[in-house]
C-alpha positions in Angstrom: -0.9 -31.5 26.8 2.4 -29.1 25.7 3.0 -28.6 22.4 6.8 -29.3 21.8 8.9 -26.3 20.9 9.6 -27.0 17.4 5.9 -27.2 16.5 5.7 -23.4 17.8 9.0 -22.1 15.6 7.3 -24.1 12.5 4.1 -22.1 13.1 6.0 -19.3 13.6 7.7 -19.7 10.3 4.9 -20.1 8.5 3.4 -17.0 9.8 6.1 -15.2 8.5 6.4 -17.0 5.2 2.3 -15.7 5.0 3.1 -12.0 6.5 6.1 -12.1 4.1 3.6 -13.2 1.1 0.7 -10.9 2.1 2.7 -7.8 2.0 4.2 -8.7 -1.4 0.9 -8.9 -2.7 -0.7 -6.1 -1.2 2.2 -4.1 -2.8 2.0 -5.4 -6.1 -1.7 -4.7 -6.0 -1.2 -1.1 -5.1 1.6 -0.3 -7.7 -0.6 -2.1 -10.3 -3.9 -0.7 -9.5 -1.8 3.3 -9.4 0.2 2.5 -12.9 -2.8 0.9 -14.7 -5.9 3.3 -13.8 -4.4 5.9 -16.3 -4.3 2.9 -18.9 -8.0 1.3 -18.1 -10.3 3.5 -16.0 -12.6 0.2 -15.9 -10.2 -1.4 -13.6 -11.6 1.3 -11.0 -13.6 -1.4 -9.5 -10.0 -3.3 -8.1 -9.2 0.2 -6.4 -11.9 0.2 -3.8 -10.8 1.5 -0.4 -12.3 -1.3 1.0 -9.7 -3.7 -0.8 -7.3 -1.8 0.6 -8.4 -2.1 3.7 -8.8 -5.4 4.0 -5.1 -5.8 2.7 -3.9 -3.6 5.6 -6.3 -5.4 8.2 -4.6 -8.6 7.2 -1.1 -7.6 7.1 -1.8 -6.3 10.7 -2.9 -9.1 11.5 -0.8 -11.2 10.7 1.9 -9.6 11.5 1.0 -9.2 15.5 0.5 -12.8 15.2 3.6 -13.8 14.0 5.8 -11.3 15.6 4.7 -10.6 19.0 4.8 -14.3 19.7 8.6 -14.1 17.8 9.6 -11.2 20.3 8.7 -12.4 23.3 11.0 -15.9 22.4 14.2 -13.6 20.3 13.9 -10.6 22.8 15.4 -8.5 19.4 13.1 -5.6 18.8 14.2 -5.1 15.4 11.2 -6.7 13.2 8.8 -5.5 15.2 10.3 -1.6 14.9 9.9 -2.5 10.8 6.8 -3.6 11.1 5.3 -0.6 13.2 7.3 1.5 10.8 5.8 0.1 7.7 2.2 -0.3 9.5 2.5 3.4 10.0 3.1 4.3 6.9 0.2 2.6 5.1 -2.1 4.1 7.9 -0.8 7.7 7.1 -1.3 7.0 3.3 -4.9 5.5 3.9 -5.7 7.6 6.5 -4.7 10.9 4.7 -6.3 9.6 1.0 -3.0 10.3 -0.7 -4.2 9.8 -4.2 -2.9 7.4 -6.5 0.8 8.8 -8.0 4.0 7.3 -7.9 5.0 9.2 -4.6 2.1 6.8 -3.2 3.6 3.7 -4.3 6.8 4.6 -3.5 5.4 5.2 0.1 3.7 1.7 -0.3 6.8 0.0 -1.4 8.6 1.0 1.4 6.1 0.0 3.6 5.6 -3.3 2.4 9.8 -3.6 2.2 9.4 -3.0 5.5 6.9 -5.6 6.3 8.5 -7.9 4.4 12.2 -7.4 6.2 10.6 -7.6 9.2 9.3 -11.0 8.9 12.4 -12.4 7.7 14.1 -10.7 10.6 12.0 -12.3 12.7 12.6 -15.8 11.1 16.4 -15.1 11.5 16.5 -14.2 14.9 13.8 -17.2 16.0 16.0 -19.6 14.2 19.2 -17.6 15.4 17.3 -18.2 19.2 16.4 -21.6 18.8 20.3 -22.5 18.1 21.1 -20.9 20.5 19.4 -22.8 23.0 20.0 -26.3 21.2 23.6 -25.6 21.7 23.1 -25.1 25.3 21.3 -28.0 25.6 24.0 -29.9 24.3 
């Protein structure tokens, strides 16, 4: 049984509406947790470096799932170039224990505007792909 073309761009889609969403949130929880430990040391517990990896494990992957699948259909490396860019990032900044500051949440923003961009790129160019093709078909 084949699954017909459109099903596979919707999942796609959604994938990146989800990547899109999870690097949002991972975002706002960094910039939260770094502007609000100076305010209430008690919400220490929301800064565990296990939180933080889990946010990064998802958002990778996610990510691979939605946009390796993408790349091999568009052929455009762009989102995929954000991604690793904004994956690399948050592995330096994890990797290195930058401490919480605002130079770490700018390096987090970043990131995540990276993430972000490269989902919607990769929504763009699948649905800029799958036009394509219809108006072949035609």
């Amino acid at each position: 049984m084949t699954v017909p073309a459109r099903t596979s761009d919707a999942q796609h889609s959604s994938l990146d509406v989800v990547g899109a969403t999870a690097s949002f949130v991972c975002a706002m929880h960094c910039a939260a947790v770094t502007l609000l430990l100076g305010v209430a040391p008690a919400l220490e517990i929301v800064a565990q470096p296990w939180l933080e990896w889990l946010f990064l494990s998802a958002s990778m992957f996610i990510g691979l799932l939605a946009l390796v699948p993408g790349y091999r259909q568009h052929r455009r490396p762009l989102p995929l170039t954000l991604f690793t860019g904004g994956i690399a990032i948050l592995l330096i900044t994890r990797l290195l224990h930058v401490p919480p500051s605002m130079f770490e949440v700018s390096l987090v923003l970043v990131a995540a505007s990276a993430l972000i961009t490269a989902h919607w790129q990769n929504r763009r160019e699948l649905r800029s792909c799958r036009h394509a093709s219809d108006s072949r078909s035609r």
